[in-house]
N, C-alpha and C positions, 0 to 999 in steps of 0.2 A: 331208709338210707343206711348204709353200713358205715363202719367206722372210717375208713379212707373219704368217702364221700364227704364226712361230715367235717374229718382236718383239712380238706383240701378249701371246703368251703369258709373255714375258719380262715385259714392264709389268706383266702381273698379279699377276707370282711376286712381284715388287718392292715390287708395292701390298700383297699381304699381308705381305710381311716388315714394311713400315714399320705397319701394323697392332699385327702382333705385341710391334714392339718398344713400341710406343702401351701397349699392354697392359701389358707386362712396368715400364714406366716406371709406371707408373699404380699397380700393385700393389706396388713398391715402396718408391713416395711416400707411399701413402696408407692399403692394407691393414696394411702393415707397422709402420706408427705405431701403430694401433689394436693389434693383438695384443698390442705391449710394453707399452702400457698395461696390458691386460687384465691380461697374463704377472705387471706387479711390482702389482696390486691382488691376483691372488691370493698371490703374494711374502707381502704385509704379512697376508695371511689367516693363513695357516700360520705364521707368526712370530710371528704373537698367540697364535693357538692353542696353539702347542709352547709357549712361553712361558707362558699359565695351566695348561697341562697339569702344567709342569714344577712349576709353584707348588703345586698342588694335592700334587703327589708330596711335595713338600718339608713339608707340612704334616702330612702322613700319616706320615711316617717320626719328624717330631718327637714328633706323638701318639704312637705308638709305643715311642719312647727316652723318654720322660719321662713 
């Protein structure tokens, strides 16, 4: 390869990197917000649920003793 070859190839290595990094900003910005959402909506799922579950337990142990 000659010298042009090799800067031409270089620009493009370059142009992809600023892509990638394009990318990786972009999912971090924006993919990432979304998940945490999702993450503490099912949080509050299962913390209601353990929580009737628990209630339920607790009422069954009092039928029970009394």
């Amino acid at each position: 390869m000659d010298k042009d070859n090799l800067q031409i190839e270089v620009e493009r290595i370059k142009g992809d990197i600023k892509l990638i990094q394009y990318s990786i900003k972009t999912i971090e910005t924006n993919h990432l917000a979304h998940i945490q959402k999702s993450i503490a909506n099912i949080n509050k799922v299962l913390w209601t649920v353990g929580i009737l579950i628990f209630t339920q337990l607790i009422m069954v142990v009092s039928d029970v003793l009394f």
